[in-house]
Structures are given as C-alpha cells and as structure tokens.
gemmi code that builds the backbone of each chain (N, CA, C; Angstrom):
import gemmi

chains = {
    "A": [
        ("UNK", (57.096, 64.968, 38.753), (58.441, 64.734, 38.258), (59.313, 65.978, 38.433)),
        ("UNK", (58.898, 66.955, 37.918), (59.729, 68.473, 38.306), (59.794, 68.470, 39.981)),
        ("UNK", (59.057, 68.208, 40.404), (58.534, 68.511, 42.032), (59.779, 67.687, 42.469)),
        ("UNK", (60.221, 66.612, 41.948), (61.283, 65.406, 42.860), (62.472, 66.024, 41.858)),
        ("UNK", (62.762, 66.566, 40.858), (63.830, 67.120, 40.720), (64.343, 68.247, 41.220)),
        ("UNK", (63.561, 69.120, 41.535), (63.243, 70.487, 41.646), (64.210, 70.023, 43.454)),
        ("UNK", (63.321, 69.199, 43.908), (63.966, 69.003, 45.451), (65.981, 68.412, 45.443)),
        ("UNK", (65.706, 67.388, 44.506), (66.601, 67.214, 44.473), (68.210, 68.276, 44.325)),
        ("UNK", (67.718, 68.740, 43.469), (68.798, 70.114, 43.021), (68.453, 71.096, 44.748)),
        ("UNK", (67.305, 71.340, 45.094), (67.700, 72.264, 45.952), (68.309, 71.462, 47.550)),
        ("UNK", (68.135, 70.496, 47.606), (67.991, 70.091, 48.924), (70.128, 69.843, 49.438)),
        ("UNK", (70.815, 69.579, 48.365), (71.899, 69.067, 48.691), (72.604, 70.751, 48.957)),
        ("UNK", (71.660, 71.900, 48.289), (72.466, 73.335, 48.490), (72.318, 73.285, 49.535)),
        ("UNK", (70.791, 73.158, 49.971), (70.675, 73.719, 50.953), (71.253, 73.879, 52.809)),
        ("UNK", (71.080, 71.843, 52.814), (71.696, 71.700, 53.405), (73.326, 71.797, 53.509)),
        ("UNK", (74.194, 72.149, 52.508), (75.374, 72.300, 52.500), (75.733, 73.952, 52.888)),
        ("UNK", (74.517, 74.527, 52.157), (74.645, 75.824, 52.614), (74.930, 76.429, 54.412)),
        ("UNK", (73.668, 75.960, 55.053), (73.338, 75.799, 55.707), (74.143, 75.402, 57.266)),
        ("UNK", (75.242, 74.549, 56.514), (76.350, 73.948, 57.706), (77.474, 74.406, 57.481)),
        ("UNK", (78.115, 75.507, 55.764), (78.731, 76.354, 55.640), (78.530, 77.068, 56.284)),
        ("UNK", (77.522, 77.950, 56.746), (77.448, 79.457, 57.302), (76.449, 79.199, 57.761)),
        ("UNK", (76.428, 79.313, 59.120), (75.362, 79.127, 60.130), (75.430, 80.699, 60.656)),
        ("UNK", (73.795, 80.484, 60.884), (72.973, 81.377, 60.451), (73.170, 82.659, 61.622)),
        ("UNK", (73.477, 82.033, 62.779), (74.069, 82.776, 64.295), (75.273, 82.482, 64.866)),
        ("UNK", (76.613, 83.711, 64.383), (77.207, 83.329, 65.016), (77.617, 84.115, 66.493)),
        ("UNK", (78.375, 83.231, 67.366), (78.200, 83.956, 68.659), (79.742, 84.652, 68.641)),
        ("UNK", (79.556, 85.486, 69.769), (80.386, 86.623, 69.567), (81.868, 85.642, 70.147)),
        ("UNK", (82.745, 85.902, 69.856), (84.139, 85.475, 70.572), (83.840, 85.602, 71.846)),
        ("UNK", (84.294, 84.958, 72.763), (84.194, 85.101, 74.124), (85.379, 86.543, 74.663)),
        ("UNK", (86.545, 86.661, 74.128), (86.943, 87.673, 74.369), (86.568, 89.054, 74.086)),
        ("UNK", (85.437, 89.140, 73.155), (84.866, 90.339, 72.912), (84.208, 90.533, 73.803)),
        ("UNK", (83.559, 89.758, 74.827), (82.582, 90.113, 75.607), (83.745, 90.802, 76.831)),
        ("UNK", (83.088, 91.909, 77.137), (83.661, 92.442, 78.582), (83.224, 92.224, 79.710)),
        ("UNK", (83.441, 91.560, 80.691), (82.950, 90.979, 81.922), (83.225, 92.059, 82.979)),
        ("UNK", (82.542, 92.378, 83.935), (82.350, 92.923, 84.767), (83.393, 92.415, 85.818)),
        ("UNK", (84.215, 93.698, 86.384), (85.768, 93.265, 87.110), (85.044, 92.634, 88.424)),
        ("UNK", (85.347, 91.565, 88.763), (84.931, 90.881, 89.882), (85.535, 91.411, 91.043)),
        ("UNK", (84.339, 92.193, 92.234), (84.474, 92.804, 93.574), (84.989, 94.009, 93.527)),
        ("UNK", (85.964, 94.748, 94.085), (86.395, 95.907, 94.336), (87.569, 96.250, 93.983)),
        ("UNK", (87.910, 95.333, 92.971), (89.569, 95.245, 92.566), (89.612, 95.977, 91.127)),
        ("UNK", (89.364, 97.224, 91.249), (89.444, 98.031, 90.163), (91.232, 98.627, 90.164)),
        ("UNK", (91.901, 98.620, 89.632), (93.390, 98.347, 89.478), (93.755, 100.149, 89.033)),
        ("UNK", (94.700, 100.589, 89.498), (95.200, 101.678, 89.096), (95.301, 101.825, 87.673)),
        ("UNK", (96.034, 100.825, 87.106), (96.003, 100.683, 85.221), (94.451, 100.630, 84.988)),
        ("UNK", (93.459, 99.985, 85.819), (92.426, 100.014, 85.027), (91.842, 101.616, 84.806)),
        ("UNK", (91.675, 101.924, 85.768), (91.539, 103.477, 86.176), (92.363, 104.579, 85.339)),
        ("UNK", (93.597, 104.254, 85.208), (94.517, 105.533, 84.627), (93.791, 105.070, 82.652)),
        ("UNK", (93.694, 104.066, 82.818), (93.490, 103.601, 81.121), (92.280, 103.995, 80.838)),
        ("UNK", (91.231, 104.105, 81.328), (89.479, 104.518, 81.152), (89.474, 105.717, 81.768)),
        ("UNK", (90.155, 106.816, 82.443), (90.668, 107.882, 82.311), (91.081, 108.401, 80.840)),
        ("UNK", (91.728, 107.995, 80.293), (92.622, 108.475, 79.286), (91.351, 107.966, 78.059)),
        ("UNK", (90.946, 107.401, 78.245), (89.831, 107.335, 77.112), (88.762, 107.912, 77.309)),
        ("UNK", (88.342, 108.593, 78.422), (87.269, 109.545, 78.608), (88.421, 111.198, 78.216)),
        ("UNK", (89.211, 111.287, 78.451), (90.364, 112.249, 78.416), (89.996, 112.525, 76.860)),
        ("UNK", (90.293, 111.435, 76.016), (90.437, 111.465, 74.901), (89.408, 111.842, 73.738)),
        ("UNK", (87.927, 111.887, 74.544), (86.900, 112.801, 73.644), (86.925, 114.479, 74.096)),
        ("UNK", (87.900, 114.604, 74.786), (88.252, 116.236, 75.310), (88.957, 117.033, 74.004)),
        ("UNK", (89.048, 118.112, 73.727), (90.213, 118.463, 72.800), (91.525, 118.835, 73.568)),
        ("UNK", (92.610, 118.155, 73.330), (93.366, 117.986, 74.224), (94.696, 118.381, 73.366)),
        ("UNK", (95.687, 119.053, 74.136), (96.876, 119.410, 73.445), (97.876, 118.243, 73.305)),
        ("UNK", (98.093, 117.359, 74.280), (98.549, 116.562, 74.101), (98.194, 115.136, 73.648)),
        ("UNK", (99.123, 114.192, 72.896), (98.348, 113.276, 72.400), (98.412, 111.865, 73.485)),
        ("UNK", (96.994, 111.473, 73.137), (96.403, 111.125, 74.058), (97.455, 109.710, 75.041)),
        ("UNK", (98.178, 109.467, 73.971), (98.813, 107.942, 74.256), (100.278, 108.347, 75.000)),
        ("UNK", (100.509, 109.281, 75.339), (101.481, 110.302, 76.476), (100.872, 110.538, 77.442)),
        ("UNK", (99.945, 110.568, 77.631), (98.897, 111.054, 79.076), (99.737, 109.910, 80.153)),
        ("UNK", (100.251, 110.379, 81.344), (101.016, 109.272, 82.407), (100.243, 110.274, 84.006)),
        ("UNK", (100.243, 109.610, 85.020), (99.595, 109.882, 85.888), (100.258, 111.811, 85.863)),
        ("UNK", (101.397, 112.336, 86.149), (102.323, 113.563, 86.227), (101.437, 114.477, 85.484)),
        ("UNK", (100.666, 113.634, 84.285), (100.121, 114.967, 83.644), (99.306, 115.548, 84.118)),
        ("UNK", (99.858, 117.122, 83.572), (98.935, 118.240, 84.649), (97.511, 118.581, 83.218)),
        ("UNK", (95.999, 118.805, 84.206), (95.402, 119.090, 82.991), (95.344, 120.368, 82.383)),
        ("UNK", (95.932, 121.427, 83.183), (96.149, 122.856, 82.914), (97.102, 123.291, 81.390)),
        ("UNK", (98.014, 122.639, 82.746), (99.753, 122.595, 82.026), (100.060, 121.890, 80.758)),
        ("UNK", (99.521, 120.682, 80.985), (99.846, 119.766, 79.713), (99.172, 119.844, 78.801)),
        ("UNK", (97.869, 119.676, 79.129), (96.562, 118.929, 78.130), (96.024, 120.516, 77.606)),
        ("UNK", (96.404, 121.680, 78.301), (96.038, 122.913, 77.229), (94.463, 123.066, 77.397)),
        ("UNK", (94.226, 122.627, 78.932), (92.471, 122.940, 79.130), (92.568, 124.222, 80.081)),
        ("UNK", (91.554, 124.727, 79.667), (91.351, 125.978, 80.541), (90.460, 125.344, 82.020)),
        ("UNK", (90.063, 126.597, 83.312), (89.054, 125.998, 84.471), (88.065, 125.109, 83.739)),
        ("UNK", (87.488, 125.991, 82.623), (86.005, 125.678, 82.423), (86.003, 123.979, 81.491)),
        ("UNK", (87.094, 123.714, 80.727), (87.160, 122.435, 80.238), (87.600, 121.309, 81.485)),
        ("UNK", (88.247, 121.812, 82.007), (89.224, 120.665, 83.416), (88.101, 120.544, 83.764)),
        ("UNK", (86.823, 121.554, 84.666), (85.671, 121.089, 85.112), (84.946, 119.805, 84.302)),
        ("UNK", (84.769, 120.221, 83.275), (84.077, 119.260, 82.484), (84.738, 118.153, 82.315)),
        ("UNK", (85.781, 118.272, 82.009), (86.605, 116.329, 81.920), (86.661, 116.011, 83.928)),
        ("UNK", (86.562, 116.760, 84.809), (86.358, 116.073, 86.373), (84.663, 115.695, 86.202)),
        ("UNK", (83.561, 116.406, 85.871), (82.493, 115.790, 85.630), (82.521, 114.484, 84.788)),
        ("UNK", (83.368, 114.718, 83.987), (83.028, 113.317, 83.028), (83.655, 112.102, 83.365)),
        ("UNK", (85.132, 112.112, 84.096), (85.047, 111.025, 84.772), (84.395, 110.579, 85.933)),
        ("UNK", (83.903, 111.818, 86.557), (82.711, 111.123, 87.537), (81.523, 110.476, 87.065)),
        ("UNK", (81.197, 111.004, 86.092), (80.236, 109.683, 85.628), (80.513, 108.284, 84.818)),
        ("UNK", (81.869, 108.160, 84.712), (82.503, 107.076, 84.127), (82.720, 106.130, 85.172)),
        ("UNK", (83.123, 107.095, 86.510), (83.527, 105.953, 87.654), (82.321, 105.755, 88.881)),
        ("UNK", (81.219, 106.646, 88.281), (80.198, 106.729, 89.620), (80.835, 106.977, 91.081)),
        ("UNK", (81.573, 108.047, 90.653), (82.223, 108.918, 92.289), (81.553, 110.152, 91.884)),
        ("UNK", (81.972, 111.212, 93.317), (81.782, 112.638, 92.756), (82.907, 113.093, 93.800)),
        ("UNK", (83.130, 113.702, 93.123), (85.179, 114.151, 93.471), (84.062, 115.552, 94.212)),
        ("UNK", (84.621, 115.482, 95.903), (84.173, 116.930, 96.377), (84.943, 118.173, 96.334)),
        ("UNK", (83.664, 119.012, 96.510), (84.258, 120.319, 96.012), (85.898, 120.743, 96.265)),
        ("UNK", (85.959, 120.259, 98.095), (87.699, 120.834, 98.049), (88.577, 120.214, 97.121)),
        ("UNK", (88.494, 118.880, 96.958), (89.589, 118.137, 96.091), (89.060, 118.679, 94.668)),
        ("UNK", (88.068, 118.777, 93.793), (87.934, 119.479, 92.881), (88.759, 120.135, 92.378)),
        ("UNK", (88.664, 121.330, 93.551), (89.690, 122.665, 93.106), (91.074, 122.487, 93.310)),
        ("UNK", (91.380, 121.567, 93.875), (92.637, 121.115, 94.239), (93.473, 120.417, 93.392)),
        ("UNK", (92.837, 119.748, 92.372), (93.110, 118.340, 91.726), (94.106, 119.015, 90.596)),
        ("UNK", (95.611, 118.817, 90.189), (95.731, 119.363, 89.138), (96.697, 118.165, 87.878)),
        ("UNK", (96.427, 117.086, 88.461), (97.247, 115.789, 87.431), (96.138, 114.755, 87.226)),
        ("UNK", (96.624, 114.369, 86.218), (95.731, 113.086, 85.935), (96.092, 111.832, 87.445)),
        ("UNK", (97.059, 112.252, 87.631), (97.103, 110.888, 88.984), (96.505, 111.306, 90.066)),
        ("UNK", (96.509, 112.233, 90.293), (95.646, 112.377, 91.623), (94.115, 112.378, 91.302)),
        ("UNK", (93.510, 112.476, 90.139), (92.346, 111.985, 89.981), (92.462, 110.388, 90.302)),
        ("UNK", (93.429, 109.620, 89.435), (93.131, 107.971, 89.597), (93.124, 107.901, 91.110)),
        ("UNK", (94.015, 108.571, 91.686), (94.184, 108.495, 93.621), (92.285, 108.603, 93.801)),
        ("UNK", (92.273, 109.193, 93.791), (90.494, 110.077, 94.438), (89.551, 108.692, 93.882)),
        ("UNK", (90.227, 108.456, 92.840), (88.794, 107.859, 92.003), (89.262, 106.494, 92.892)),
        ("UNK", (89.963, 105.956, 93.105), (90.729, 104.420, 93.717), (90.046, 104.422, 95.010)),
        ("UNK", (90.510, 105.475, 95.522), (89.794, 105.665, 97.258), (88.412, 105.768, 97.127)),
        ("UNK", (87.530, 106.337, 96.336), (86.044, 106.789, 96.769), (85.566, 105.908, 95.837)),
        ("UNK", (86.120, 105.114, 95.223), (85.460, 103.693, 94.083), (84.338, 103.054, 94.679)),
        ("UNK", (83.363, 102.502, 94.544), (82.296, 101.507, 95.573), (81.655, 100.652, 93.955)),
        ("UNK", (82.458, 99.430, 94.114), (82.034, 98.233, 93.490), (80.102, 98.814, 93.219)),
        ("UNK", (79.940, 97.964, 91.669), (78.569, 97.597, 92.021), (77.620, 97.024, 92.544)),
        ("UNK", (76.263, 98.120, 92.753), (75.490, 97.620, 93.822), (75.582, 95.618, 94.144)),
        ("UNK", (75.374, 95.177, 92.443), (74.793, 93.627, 92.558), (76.116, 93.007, 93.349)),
        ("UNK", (77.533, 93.116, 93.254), (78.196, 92.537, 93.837), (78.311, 92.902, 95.002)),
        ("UNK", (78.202, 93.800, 96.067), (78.190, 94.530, 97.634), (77.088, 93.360, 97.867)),
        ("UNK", (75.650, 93.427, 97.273), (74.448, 92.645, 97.867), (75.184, 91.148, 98.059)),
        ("UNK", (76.566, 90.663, 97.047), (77.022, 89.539, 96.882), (77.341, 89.188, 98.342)),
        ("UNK", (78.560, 90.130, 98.465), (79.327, 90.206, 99.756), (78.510, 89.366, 100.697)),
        ("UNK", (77.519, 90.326, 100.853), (76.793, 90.283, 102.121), (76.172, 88.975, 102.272)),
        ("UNK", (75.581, 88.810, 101.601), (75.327, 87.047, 101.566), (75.907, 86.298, 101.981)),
    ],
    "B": [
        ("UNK", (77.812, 149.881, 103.070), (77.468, 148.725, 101.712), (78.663, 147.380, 102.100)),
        ("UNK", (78.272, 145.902, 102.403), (79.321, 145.118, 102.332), (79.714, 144.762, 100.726)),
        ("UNK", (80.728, 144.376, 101.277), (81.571, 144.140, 99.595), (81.018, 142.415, 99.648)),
        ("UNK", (80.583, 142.178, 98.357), (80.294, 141.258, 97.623), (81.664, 140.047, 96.480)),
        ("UNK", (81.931, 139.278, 97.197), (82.958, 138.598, 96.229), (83.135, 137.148, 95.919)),
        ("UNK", (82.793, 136.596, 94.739), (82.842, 135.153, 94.555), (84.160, 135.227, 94.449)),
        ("UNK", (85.040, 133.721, 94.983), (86.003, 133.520, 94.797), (86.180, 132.284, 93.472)),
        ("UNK", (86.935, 132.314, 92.642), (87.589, 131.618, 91.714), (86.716, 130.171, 91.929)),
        ("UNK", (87.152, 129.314, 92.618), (86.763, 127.891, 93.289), (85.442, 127.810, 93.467)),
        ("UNK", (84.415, 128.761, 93.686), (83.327, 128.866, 94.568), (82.541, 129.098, 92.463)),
        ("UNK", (83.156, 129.529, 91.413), (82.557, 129.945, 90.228), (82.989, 128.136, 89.715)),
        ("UNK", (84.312, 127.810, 90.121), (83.955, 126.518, 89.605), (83.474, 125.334, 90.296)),
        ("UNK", (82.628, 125.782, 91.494), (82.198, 124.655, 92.362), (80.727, 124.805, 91.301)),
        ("UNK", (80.002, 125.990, 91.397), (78.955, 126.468, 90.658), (78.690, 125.826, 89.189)),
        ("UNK", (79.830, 125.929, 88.509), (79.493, 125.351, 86.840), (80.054, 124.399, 87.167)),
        ("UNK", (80.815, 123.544, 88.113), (80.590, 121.809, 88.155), (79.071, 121.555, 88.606)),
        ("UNK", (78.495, 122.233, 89.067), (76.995, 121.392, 89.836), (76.323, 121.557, 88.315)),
        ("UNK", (76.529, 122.417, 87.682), (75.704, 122.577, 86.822), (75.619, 121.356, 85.847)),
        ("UNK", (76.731, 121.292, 85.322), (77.062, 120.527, 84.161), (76.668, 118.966, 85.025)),
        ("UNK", (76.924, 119.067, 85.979), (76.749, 117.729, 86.396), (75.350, 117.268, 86.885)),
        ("UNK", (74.191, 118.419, 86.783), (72.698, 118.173, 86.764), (72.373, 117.939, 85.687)),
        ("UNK", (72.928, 118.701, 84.538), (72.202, 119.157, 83.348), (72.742, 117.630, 82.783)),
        ("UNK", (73.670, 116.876, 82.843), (74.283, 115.617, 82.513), (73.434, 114.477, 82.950)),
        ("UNK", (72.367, 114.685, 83.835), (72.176, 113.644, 84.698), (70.471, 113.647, 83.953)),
        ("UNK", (69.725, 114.562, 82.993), (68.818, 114.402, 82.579), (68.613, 113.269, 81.839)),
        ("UNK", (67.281, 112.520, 81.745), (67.131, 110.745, 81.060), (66.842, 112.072, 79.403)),
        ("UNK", (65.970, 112.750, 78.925), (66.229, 112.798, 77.618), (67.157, 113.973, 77.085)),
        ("UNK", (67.550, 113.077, 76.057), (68.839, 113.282, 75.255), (68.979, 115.073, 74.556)),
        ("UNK", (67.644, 115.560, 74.411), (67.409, 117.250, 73.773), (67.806, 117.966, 74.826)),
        ("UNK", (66.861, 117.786, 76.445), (66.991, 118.800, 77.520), (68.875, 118.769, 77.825)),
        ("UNK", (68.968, 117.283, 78.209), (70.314, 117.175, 78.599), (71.662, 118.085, 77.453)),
        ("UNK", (71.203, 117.964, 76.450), (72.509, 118.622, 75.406), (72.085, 120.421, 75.763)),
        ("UNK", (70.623, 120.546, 75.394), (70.441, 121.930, 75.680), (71.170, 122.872, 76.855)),
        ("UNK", (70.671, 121.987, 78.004), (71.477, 122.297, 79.193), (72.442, 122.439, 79.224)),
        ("UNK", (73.406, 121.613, 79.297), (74.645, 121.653, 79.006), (75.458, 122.656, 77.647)),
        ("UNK", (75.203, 122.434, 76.691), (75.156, 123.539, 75.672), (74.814, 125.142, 76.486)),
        ("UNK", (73.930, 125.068, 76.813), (73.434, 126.218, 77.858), (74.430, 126.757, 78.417)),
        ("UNK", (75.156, 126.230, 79.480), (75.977, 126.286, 81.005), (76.935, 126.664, 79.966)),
        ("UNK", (77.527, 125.845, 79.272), (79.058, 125.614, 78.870), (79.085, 127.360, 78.103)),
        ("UNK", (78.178, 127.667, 77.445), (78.114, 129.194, 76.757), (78.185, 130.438, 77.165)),
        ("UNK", (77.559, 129.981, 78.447), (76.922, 130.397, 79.313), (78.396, 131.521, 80.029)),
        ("UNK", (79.191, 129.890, 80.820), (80.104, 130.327, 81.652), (80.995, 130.626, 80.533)),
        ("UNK", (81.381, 130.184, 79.292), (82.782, 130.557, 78.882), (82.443, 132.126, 78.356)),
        ("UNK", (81.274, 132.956, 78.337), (80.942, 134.086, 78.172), (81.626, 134.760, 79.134)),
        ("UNK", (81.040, 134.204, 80.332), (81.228, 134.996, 81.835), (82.700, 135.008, 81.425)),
        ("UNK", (83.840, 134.060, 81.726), (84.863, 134.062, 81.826), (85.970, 135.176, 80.545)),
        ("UNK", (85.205, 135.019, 79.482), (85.887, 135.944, 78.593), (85.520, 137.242, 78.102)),
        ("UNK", (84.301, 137.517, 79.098), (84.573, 139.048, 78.839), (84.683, 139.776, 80.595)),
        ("UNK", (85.275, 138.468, 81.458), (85.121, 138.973, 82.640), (84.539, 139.884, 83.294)),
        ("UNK", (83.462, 139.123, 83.629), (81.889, 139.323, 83.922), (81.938, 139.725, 85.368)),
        ("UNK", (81.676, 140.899, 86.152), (82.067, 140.981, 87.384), (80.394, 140.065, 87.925)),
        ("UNK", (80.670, 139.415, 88.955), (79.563, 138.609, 89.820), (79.109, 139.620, 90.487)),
        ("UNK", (77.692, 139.795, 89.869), (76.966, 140.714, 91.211), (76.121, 139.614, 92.623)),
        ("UNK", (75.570, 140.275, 93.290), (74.825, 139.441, 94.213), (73.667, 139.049, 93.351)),
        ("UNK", (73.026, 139.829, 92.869), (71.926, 139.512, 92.184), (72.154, 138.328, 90.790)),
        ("UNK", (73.304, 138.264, 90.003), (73.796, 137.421, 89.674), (73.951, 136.409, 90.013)),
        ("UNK", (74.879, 136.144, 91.181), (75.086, 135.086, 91.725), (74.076, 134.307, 92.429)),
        ("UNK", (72.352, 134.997, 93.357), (71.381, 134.400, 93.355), (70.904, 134.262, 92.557)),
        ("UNK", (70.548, 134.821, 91.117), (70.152, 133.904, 90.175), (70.125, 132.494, 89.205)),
        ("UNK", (71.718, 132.670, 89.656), (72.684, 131.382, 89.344), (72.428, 130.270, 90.376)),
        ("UNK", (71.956, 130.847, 91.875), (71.895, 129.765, 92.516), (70.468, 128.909, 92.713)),
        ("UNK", (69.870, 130.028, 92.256), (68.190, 129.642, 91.819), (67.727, 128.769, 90.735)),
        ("UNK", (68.516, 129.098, 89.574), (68.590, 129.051, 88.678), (69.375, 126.883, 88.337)),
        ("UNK", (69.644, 127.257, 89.669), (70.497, 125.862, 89.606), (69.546, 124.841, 90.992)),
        ("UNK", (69.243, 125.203, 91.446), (67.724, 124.489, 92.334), (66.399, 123.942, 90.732)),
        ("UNK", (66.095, 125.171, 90.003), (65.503, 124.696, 89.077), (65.909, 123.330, 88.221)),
        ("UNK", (67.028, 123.455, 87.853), (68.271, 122.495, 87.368), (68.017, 120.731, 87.948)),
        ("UNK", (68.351, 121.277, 89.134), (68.411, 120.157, 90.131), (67.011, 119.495, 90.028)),
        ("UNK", (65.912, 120.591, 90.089), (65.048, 119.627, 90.197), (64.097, 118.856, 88.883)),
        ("UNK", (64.604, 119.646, 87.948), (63.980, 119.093, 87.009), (64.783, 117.821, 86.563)),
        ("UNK", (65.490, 118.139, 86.496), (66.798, 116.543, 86.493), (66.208, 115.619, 87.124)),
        ("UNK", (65.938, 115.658, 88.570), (65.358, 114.579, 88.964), (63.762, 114.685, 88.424)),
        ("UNK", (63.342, 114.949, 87.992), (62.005, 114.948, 87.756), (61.572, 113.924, 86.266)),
        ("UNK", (63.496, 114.594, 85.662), (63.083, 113.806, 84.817), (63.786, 112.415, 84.474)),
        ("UNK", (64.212, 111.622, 85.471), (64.375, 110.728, 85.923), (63.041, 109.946, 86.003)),
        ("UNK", (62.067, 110.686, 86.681), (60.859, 109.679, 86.634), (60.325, 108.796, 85.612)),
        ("UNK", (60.833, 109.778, 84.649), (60.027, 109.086, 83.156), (60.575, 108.782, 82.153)),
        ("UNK", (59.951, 107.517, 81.506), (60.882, 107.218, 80.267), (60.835, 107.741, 78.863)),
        ("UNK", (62.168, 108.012, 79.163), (62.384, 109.002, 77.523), (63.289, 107.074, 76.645)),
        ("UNK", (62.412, 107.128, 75.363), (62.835, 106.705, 74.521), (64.618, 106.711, 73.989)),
        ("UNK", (65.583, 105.991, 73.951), (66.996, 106.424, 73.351), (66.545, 106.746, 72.206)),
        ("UNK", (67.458, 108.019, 71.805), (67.036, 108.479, 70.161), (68.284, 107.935, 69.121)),
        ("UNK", (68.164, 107.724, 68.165), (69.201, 106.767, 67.169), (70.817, 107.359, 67.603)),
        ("UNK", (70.679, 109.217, 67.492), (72.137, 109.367, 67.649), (72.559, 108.937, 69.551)),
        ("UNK", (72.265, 108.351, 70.021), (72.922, 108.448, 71.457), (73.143, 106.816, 70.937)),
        ("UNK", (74.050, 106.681, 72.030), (75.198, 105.190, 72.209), (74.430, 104.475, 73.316)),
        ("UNK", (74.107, 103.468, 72.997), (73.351, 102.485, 73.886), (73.983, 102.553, 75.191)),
        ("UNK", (75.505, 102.057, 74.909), (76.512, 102.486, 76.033), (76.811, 103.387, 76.195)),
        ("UNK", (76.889, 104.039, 77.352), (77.434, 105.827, 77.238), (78.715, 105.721, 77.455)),
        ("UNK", (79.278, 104.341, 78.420), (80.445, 104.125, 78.699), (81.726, 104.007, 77.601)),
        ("UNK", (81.426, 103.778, 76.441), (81.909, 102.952, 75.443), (82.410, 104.675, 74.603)),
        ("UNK", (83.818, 104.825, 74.598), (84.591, 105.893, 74.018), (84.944, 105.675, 72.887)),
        ("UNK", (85.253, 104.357, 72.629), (86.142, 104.338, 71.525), (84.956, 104.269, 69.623)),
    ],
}
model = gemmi.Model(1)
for chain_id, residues in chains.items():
    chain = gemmi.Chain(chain_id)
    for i, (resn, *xyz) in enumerate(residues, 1):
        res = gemmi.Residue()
        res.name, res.seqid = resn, gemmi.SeqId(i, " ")
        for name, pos in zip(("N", "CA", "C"), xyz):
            atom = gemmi.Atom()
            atom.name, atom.element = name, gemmi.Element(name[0])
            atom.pos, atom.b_iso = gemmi.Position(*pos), 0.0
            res.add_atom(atom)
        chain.add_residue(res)
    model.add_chain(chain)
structure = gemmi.Structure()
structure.add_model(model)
structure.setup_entities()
C-alpha cells in the first residue's frame, strides 16, 4: 500500500520534472564556430583576430582603436622586443611565419593583415578537399 | 683583428627564432620556462646595452640549435594538458 502510494506521489514529479528540464541541453547553433569554408579568410576576419591576439599584449592604446594605420612602435607603445613577440604570436594564430626581411620591415598592424592574407594556406583537411 | 658587428635586425631575427621554438614545445613548464628565459634574457641585453661579442653571439646561436632541437623532440611525446592551459590556445577572449 505505501509502495503504490509512494509511486504515485513520485511518478507524476517525476515525469513532469523531467520534460521541464531536460537533462542535455545542446549548445545554440550559433555558439558553435564553424570552420571558414576554403581560402576565404576575409581582411575583417584577419584585422579582427589580430586585434584580439593584440589585445593580451600590454598595449598603450585601447584595443577597440587598433585600425590597419596602426603603427606597433608608435601607437601601441611596444618596444623591438614586445613587437617581436606580438609578430610571433600572430604567427601562431594564423599558421604563417612572416620572414625575416618582412619581419624587420613590418611596422602597422595592416601590413601584417597584408602578409598574413598573402601567405594564408587554408587547412590541411580542406586543400585534401580541393583535390578530390 | 676583424671588427665583429651584429646588426639591430639580425638581434631581432635571433630572439624571434627563439621565442618561436621555445613556443612550439608540447609541455606547458619547458615552454613558459623558455620563453620566460629568452624574454629576460634579451630585455637584459637590451637595457644595459650589452655589446655582442663573437663568442656571445655563437653561443646564442648554439644555444638556439639546442632550442630547436629539443622542441622538436618534444613534439614526439605526449605531455598531458595541465588544468591552467586553455584547451583552445586560439580562444583570447
């Protein structure tokens, strides 16, 4: 008798519970970031993931002013030895490696997006696409 | 005696290779060490303007073959992610 009440009381939570708040929910589809399809990596995409690798630098200027013109000397208040390190760090953001002459050469944020646009190479899995 | 002279470009071609080996290590201690290393390293050189000897500058270049190769070496093997590193390395915000 407890046993068929006992169910009773729990069974109508449960299942009500149950179809209230399900138990997995999946992520928004816009949260997910999809991988830019082929080789069409966009100057905005580039100058914008620039400026957010820029932005774990200590930087004089604030970050949401950064426009291609900016110089990283001049503007951003980095010395050789920091500019080196933010050109390393977007090379591993964009999987290029900016050579030595343009290196020393480089002194705006746009002529990095230039370098990084030209020497860009899609990922491996989509090139293998191509080719197919 | 020939005269001996690094040029400007040629000190930051040098601490880009560096930082960019010592970056490329799979575990998370060597890689900060390294880097921590270099970065101390050179902003020393630079602020008490450190004249480059030859013997200097082959040590630096030796010194950076070692670099190189342990980087790849340690590529071979799997280092565990440790809690403080970001699953994504890509991910800034």
């Amino acid at each position: 008798m407890f046993r068929q009440s006992f169910r009773q009381l729990v069974r109508p939570v449960a299942t009500r519970s149950l179809i209230a708040t399900p138990r997995f929910t999946f992520p928004a589809l816009s949260n997910v970031r999809f991988l830019a399809t082929g080789s069409t990596l966009t100057k905005e995409d580039v100058l914008a993931r620039s400026i957010s690798v820029l932005k774990t630098f200590d930087i004089k200027q604030n970050a949401d002013t950064i426009t291609p013109q900016t110089e990283f000397i001049k503007d951003l208040g980095m010395d050789s030895l920091d500019y080196n390190d933010a050109l390393v760090a977007l090379e591993e953001e964009f999987d290029v490696v900016f050579d030595d002459n343009t290196a020393n050469e480089i002194k705006s944020v746009g002529q990095t997006v230039d370098y990084i646009l030209k020497n860009y190479l899609p990922a491996q899995e989509l090139l293998d696409k191509e080719i197919r | 005696m020939s005269s001996f002279s690094v040029t400007r470009p040629q000190i930051n071609t040098l601490y880009r290779s560096f930082i960019r080996y010592a970056s490329e290590f799979e575990d998370y201690n060597f890689r900060h060490y390294f880097l921590r290393k270099y970065k101390t390293e050179f902003r020393k050189l630079k602020e008490e303007n450190v004249k480059i000897t030859p013997e200097l500058w082959n040590s630096y270049q030796k010194e950076l073959d070692v670099l190189k190769r342990q980087s790849a070496i340690s590529k071979m093997y799997h280092f565990d992610r440790l809690v403080v590193e970001r699953l994504d390395e890509k991910h800034h915000k």
